[in-house]
C-alpha positions as CSV (number, residue, x, y, z in Angstrom):
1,X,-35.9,50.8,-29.2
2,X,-37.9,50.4,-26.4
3,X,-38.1,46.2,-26.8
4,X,-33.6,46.7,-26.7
5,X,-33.9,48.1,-23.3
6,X,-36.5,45.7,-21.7
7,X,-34.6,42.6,-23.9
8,X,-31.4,44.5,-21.9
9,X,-32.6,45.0,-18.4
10,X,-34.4,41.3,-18.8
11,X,-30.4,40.0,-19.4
12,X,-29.1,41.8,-16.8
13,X,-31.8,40.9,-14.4
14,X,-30.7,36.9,-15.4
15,X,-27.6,37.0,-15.1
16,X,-27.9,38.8,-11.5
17,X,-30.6,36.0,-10.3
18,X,-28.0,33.5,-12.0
19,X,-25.5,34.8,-9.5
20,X,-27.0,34.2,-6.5
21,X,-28.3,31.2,-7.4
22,X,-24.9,30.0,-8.0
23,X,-23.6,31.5,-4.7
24,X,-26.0,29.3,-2.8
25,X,-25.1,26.2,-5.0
26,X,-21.6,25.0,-6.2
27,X,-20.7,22.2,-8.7
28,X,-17.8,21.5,-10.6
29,X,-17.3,19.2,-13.6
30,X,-15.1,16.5,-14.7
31,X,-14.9,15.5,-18.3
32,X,-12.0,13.6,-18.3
33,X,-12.7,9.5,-18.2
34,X,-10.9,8.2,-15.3
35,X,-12.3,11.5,-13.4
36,X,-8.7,12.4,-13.0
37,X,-9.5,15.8,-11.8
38,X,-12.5,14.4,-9.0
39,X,-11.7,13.8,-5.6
40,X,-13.8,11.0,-3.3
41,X,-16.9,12.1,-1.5
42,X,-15.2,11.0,1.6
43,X,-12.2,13.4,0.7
44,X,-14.0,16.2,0.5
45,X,-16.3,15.7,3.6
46,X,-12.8,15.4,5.3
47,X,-11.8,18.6,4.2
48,X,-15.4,20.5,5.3
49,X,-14.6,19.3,8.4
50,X,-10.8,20.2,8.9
51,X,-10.3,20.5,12.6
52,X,-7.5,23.6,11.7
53,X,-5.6,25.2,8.9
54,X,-3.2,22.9,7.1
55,X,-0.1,23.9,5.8
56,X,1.7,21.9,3.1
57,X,5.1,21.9,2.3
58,X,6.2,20.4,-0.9
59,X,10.1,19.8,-1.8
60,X,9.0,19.3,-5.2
61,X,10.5,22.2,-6.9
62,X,13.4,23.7,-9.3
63,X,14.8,22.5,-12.5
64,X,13.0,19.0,-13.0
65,X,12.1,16.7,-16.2
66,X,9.0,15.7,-17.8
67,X,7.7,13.2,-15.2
68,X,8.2,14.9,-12.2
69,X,7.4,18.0,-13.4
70,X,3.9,16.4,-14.0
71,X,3.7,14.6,-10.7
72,X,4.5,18.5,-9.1
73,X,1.8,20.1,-11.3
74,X,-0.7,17.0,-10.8
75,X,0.2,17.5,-6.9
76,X,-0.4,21.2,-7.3
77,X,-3.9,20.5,-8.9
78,X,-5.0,18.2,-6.2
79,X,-3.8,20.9,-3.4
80,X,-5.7,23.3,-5.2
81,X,-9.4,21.0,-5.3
82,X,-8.7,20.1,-1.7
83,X,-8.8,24.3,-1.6
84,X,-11.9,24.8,-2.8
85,X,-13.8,22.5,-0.2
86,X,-11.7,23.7,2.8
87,X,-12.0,26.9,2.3
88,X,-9.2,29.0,3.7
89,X,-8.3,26.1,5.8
90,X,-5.4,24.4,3.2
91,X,-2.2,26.7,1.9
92,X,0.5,25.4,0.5
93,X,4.2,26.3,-0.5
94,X,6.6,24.3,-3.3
95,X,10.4,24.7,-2.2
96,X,13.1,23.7,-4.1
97,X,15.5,22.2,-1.8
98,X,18.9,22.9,-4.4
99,X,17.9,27.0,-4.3
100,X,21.1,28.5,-2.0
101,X,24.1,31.2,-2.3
102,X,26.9,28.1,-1.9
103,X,27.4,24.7,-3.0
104,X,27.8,24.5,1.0
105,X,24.3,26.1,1.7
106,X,23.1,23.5,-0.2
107,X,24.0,20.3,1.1
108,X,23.4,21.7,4.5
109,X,19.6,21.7,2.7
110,X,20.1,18.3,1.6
111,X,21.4,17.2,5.5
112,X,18.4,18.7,7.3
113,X,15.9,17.1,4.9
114,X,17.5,13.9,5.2
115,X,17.6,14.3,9.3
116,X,14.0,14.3,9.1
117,X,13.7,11.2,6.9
118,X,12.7,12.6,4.0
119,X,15.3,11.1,1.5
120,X,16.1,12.0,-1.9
121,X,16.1,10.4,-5.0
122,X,18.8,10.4,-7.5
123,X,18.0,10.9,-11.4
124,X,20.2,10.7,-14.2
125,X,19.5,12.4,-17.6
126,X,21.0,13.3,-21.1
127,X,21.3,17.0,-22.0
128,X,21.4,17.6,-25.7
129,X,24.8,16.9,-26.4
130,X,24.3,13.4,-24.7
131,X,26.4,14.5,-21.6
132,X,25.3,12.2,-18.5
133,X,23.4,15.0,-15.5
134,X,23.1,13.9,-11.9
135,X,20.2,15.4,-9.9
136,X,18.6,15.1,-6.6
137,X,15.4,15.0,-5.8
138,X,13.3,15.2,-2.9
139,X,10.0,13.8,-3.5
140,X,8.5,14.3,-0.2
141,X,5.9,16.7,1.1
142,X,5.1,17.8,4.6
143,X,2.0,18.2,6.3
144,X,2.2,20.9,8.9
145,X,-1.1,22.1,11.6
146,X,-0.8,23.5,14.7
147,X,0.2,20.3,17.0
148,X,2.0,18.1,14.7
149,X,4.3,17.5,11.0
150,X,3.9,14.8,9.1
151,X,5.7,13.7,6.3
152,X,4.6,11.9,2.9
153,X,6.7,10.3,0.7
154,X,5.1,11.2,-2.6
155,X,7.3,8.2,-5.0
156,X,6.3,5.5,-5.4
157,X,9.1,3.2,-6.5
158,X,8.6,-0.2,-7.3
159,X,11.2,-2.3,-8.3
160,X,10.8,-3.9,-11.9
161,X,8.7,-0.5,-13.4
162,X,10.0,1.7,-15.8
163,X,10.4,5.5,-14.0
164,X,7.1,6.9,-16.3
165,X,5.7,3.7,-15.0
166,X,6.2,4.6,-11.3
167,X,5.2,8.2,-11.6
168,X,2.2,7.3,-13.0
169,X,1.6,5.6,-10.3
170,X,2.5,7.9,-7.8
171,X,0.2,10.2,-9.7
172,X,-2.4,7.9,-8.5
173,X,-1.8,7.4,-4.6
174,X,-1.7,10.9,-4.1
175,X,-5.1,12.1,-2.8
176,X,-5.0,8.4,-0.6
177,X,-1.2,9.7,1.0
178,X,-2.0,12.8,1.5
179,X,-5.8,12.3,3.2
180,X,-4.3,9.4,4.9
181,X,-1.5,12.2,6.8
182,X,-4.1,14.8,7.4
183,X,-6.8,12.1,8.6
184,X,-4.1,11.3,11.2
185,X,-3.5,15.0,12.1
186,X,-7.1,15.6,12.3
187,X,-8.3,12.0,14.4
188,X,-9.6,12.8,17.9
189,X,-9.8,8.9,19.3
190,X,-7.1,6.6,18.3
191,X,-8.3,2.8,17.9
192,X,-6.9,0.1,19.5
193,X,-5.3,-3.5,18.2
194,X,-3.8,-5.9,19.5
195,X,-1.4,-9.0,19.1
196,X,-1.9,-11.9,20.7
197,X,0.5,-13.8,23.2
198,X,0.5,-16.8,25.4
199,X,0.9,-19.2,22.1
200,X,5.2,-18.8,21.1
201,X,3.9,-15.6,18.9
202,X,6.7,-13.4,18.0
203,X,8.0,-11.2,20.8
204,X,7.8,-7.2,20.6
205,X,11.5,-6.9,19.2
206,X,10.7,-9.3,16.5
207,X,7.5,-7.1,15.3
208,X,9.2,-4.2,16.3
209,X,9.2,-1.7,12.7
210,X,5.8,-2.8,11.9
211,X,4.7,-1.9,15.3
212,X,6.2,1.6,15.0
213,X,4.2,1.8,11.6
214,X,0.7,0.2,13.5
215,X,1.6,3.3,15.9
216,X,1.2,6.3,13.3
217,X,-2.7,4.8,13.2
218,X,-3.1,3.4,16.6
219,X,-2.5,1.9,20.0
220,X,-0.9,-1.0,20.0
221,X,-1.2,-3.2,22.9
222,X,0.1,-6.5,23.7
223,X,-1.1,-9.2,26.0
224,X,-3.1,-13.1,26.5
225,X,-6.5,-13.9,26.1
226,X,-7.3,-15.5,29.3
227,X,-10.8,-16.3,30.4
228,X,-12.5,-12.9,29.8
229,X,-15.1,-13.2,26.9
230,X,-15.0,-9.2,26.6
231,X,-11.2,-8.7,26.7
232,X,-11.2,-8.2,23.0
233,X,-14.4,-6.1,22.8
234,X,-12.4,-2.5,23.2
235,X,-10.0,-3.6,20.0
236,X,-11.0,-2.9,16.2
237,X,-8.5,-6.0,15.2
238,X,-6.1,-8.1,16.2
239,X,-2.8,-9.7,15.1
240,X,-2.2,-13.5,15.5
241,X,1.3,-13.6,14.7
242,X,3.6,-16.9,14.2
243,X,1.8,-19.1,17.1
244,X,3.4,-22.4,17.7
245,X,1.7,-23.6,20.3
246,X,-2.4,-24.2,20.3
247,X,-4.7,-22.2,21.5
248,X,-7.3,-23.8,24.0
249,X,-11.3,-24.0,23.8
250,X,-11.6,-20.9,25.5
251,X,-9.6,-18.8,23.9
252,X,-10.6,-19.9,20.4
253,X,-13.9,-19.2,21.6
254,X,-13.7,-15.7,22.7
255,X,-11.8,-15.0,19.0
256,X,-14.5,-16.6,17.4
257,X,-17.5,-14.4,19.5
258,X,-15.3,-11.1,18.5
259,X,-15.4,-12.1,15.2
260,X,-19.1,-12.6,15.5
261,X,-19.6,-9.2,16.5
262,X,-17.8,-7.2,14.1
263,X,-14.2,-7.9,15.2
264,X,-11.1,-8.0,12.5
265,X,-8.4,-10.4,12.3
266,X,-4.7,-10.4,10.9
267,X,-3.6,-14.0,10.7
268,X,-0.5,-15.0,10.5
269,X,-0.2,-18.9,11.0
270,X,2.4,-21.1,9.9
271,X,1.6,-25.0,8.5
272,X,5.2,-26.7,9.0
273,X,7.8,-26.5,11.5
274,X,11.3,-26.6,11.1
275,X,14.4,-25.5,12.6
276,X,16.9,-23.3,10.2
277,X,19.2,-23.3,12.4
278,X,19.6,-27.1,12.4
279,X,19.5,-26.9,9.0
280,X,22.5,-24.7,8.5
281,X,24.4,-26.4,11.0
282,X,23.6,-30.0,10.6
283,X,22.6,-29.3,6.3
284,X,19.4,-31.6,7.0
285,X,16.6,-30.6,9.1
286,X,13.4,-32.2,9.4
287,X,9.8,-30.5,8.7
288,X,6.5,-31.8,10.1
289,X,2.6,-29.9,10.3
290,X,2.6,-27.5,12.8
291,X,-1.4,-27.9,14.3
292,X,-2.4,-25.1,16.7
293,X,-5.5,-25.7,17.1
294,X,-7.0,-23.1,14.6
295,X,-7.7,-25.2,11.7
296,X,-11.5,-26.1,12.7
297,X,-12.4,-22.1,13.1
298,X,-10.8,-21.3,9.8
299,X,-12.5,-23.8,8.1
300,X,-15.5,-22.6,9.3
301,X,-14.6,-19.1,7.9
302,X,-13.6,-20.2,4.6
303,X,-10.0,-21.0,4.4
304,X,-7.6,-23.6,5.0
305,X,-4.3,-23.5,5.6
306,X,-2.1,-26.0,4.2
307,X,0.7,-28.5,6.0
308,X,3.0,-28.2,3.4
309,X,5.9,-26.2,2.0
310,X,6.2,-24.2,-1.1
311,X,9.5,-23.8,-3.0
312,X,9.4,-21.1,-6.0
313,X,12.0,-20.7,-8.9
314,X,11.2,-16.7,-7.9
315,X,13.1,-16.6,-4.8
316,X,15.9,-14.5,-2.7
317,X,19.7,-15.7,-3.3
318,X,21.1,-17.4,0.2
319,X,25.1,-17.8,0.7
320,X,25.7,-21.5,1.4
321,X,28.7,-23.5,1.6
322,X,28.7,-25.6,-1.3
323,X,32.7,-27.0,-1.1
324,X,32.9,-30.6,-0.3
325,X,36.7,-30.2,1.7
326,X,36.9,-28.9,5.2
327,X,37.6,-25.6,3.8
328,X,34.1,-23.6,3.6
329,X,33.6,-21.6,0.2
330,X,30.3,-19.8,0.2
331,X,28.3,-18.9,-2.9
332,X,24.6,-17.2,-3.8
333,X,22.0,-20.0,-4.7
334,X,18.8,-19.5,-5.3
335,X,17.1,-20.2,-1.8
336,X,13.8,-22.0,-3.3
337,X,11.7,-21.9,0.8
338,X,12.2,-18.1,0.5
339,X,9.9,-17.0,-2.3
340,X,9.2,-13.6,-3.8
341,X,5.6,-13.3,-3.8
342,X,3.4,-11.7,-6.8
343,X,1.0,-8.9,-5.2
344,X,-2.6,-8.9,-6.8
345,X,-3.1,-5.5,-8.9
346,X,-7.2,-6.2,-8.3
347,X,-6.6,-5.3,-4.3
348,X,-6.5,-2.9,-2.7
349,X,-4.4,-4.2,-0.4
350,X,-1.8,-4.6,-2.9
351,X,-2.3,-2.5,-5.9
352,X,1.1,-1.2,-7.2
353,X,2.7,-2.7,-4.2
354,X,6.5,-4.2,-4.4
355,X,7.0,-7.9,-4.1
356,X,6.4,-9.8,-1.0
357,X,9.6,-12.2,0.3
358,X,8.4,-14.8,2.4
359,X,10.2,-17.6,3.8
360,X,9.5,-21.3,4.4
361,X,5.8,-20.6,3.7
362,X,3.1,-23.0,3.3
363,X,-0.3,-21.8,0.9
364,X,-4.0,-21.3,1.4
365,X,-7.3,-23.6,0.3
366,X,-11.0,-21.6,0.1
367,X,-13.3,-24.2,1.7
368,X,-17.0,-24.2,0.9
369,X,-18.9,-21.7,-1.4
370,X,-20.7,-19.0,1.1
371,X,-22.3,-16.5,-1.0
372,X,-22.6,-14.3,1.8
373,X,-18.5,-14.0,1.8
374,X,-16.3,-12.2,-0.9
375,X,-12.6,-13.7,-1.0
376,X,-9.6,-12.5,-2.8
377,X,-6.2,-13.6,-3.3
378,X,-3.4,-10.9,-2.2
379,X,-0.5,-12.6,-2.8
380,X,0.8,-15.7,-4.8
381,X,3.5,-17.6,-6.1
382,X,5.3,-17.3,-9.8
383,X,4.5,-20.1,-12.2
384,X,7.3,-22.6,-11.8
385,X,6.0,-24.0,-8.1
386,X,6.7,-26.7,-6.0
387,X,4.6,-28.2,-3.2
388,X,6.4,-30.4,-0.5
389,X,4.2,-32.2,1.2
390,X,5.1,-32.8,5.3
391,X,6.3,-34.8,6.8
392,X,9.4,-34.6,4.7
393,X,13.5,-34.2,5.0
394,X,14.8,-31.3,4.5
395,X,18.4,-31.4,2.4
396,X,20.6,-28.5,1.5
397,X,22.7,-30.8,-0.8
398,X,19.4,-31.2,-2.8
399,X,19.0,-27.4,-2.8
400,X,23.4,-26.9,-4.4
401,X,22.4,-29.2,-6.9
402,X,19.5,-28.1,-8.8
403,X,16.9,-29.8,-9.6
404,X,15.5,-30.6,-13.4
405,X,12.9,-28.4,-15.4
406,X,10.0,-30.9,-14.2
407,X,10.3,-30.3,-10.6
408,X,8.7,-27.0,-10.8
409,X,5.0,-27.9,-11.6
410,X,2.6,-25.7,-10.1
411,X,1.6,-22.4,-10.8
412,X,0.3,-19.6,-8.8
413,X,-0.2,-20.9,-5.4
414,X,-2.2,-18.6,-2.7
415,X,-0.1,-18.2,-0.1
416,X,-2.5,-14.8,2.0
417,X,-6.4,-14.0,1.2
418,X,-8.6,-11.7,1.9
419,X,-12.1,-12.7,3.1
420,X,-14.8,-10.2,4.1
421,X,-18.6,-10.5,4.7
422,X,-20.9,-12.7,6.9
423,X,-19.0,-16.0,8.7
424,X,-20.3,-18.8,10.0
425,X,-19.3,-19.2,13.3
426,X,-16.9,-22.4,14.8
427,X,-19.0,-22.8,17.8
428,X,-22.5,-22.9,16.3
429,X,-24.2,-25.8,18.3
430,X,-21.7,-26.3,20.3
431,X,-21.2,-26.4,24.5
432,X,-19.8,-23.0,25.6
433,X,-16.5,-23.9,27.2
434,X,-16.2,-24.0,31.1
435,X,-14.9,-21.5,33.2
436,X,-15.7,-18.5,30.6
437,X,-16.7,-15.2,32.1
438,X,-18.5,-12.2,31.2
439,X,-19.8,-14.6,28.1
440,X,-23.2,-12.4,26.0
441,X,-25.3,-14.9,24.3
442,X,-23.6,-16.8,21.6
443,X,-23.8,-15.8,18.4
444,X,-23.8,-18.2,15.4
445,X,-23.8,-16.1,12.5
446,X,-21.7,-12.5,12.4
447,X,-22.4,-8.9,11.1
448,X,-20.7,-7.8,8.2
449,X,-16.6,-8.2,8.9
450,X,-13.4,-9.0,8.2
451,X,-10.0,-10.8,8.1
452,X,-6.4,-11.6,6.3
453,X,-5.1,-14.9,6.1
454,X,-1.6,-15.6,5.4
455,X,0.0,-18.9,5.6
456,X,3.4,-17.6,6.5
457,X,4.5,-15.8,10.1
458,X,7.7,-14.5,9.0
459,X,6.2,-12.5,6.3
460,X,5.7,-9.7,9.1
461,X,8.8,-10.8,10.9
462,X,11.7,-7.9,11.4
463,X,15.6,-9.6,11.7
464,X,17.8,-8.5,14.6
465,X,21.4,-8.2,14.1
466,X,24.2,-7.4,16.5
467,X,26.3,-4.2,15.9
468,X,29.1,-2.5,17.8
469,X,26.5,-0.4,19.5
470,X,24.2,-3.1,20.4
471,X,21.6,-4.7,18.4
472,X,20.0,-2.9,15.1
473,X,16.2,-3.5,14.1
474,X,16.0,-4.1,10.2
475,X,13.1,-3.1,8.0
476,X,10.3,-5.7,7.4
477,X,11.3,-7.1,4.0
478,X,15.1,-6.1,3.8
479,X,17.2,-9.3,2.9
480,X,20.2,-8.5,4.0
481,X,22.0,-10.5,1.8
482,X,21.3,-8.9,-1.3
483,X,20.6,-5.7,0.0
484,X,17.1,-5.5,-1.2
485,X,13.8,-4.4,0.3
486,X,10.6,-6.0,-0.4
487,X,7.0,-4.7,-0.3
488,X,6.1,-6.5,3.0
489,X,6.0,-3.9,5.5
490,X,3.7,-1.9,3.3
491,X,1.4,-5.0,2.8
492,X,0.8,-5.8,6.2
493,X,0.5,-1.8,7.1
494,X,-1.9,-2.0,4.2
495,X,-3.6,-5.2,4.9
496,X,-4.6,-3.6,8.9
497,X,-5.9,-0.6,7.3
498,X,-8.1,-2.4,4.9
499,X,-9.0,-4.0,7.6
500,X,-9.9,-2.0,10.0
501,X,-11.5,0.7,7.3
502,X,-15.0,1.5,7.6
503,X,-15.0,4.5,5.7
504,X,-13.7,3.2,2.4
505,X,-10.5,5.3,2.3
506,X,-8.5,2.1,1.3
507,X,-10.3,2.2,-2.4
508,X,-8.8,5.7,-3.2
509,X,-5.7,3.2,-4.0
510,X,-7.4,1.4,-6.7
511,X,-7.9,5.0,-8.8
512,X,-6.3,4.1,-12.0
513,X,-5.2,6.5,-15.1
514,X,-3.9,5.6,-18.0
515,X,0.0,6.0,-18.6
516,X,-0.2,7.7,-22.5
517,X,3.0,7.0,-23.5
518,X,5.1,9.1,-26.5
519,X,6.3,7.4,-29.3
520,X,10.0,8.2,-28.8
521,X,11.6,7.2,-31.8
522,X,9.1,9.5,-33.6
523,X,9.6,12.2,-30.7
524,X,12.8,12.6,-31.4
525,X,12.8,12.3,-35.3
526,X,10.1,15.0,-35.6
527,X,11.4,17.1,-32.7
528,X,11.6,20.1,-34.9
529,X,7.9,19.5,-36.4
530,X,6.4,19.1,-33.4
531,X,7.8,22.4,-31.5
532,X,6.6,24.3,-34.4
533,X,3.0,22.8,-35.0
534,X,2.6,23.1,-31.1
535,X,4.0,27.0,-31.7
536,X,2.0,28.1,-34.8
537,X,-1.1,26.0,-34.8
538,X,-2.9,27.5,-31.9
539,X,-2.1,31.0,-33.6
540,X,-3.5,30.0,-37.0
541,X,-6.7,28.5,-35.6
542,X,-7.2,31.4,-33.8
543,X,-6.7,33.9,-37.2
544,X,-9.2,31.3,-39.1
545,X,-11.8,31.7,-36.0
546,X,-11.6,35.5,-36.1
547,X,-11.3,35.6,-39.7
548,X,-14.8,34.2,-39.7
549,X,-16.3,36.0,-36.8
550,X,-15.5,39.5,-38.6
551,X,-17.1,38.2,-42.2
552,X,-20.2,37.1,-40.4
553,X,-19.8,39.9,-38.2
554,X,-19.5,42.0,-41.9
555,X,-22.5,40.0,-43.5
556,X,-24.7,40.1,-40.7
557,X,-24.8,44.0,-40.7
558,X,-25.0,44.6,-44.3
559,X,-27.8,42.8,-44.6
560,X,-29.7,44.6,-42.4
């Protein structure tokens, strides 16, 4: 009797040692293979250090299928692991934006979401009976502390994926959206970039929306190099966008030196020039190499930039007069310099990304073999190619007629890389230019960096159209003609974040888990089965477990 009550006390006396053990320590533990309930170490330092409470609105909510109903509850389960390392610093709330008295109190819901950008989604289902249902949706959550609201768009909609597809994927972006809002809540010293001028670049209205997305992240100035080797020192990258003009020793120079301290580039270069407008107008044009004076520092980086055009069978649909007679009829044809670019899944940068539309773009060589460098392609053409080499004639006749199956003979041409590591630099044993100032010692090898190349400017190009009002700013990406937005706004917002990340928040959009799709056919053959076995089996395995328990329970005490 008396070895019961020390084996008792002993237990107790564990278990309360165990206890506050555990208060001092805390774990948790993910079993799942892809770690699909783990959040990033960098996550949840960020959410240790919250600057204030967080308060996060979800319109996620109400009567929805299968696949949003498991991006809501896998939303609700990241919500609740930011929680735990936050402490009482995260709430949030799930509102269901079709909950009112009225058909009218609803769609004055549905107004003042969409007022605040936060647009829904339509969805279409099949009730039993086969009837055709209409719903909308308003994938979007808010971000609310005490100075600011910001919103994040939890869909992920890429053209070309089925809708379990794009949830899935959306499922995977949503700890990078939603650190990536409160990061920009939380950030107490915005970093600067910069785009370049003084070379033809493209003006502010022309970069205009992707300025206004460089803003959420950081200050965006604009302005020339001049003659000051540390006027780029203060910047964490810059923008080199659409020069046609070249740039002078001294200014290559002082690029070259920022790069060789750390500094990040965005280039945007073109290899041809042409003139569409002659083109339209005249239906020839001619295209020669466009040379700005870039191609020796690039080389010494890694990359190459090509005088040459790329026509893809992938491509945008152009209206173009195609009747012979005075009288103009217009019709779609495929518009071979415009092509629709494949995004690398491997990337980053372009993981689960939409196409890319480019136009009149030329593509990109790796030069050398530097171990100390890691390059990857981001985006490249389909596999029916053409390279025109420059100078050439440019013919829209040619373009109306088609041309034969052999034409397109190249596959998968690199039209924008990625290059990060250690680079050489252009001006290693070289003369430092004349009249440089404020010039540190020259550096001919640089620290671990950084840079994008892309061998087309007008992939980050916004159009400008006249309307009653004025003038109206499109999208990056949108071709107006067909009505369709491309992924390009989102790559170069991506591409200066990758860039500019030293932190390694860009890699939460490379998380990957698996889509496990149902076998529908059998789904809906064995509906009745299934509902059943999912019904009675947990309640039989739970009668065989006790069943057992008791007789062992029985046996046990017989015995003794």
């Amino acid at each position: 009797m008396k070895n019961k009550y020390i084996f008792a006390l002993s237990a107790i006396a564990l278990i309360v040692v165990l206890n506050l053990c555990l208060q001092r320590s805390f774990f948790r533990v993910d079993l799942t293979s892809e770690k699909r309930f783990s959040i990033s170490d960098n996550t949840k330092d960020l959410m240790k250090n919250l600057q204030s409470p967080i308060l996060v609105k979800v319109y996620l909510d109400g009567d929805l299928n299968s696949g949003f109903l498991r991006l809501k509850n896998s939303l609700r389960e990241l919500l609740d692991e930011f929680s735990v390392y936050a402490k009482n610093d995260i709430e949030y709330t799930f509102i269901n934006p079709s909950q009112a008295d009225s058909e009218e109190e609803r769609m004055k819901n549905y107004e003042r979401l969409e007022q605040r950008g936060l647009t829904h989604t339509t969805i279409y289902e099949r009730d039993n009976e086969g009837k055709m249902i209409q719903k909308m949706v308003f994938p979007w959550a808010e971000i609310v502390t005490e100075k600011d609201t910001f919103p994040v768009n939890l869909l992920k909609n890429i053209a070309g994926n089925s809708g379990a597809e794009n949830l899935n994927i959306s499922i995977e972006n949503l700890e990078f959206e939603l650190t990536d809002a409160i990061r920009i809540l939380n950030s107490k010293q915005v970093q600067k970039i910069a785009f370049l001028e003084g070379h033809g670049e493209l003006t502010e209205e022309f970069v205009y929306d992707i300025s206004s997305a460089f803003s959420r992240y950081f200050q965006v100035d604009r302005g020339v190099i001049g003659t000051d080797a540390s006027v780029l020192n203060d910047y964490k990258a810059i923008v080199v966008a659409k020069p046609d003009s070249s740039f002078n020793e001294t200014e290559k120079y002082i690029i070259d030196q920022y790069i060789m301290n750390g500094g990040r580039v965005l280039w945007l270069l073109d290899g041809v020039q042409m003139s569409m407008q002659q083109l339209v107008e005249q239906g020839t044009s001619p295209a020669i190499s466009l040379d700005v004076n870039l191609s020796d520092l690039l080389f010494r980086y890694g990359v190459r930039i090509n005088n040459a055009l790329v026509q893809d069978v992938q491509c945008v649909q152009m209206p173009l007069n195609v009747s012979a007679s005075s009288a103009p009829q217009y019709e779609a044809v495929p518009w071979i310099f415009s092509p629709i670019l494949l995004t690398s899944p491997q990337h980053p940068i372009t993981r689960n990304l939409s196409q890319v539309k480019a136009d009149f773009c030329s593509y990109v060589d790796f030069t050398g073999e530097n171990l100390s460098q890691k390059a990857s392609i981001l985006l490249a053409t389909s596999s029916a190619s053409h390279i025109v080499q420059v100078p050439a004639m440019i013919d829209l006749n040619e373009i109306v007629s088609g041309f034969d199956d052999h034409y397109f003979n190249t596959s998968f041409v690199p039209v924008a890389v990625a290059l990060e590591g250690v680079f050489s630099s252009g001006f290693q044993n070289r003369m430092l230019p004349k009249g440089i100032e404020n010039a540190k010692p020259q550096k001919g090898q640089s620290v671990e960096t950084r840079m994008v190349v892309i061998a087309d400017g007008d992939i980050i190009k916004n159009e400008i159209v006249p309307t009653a009002n004025g003038y109206q700013v499109l999208p990056v990406g949108y071709d107006r003609y067909s009505g369709m937005q491309f992924g390009n706004r989102d790559f170069i917002l991506n591409a200066l974040l990758y860039l500019t990340d030293d932190e390694g928040w860009i890699n939460l959009r490379n998380r990957t888990f698996k889509l496990r799709m149902l076998n529908k056919k059998t789904t809906l053959e064995q509906k009745t089965l299934i509902k059943w076995t999912n019904l009675l089996l947990p309640i039989f395995l739970l009668l065989v477990f006790g069943s057992v328990y008791l007789s062992v329970r029985y046996f046990y005490y017989r015995k003794k």
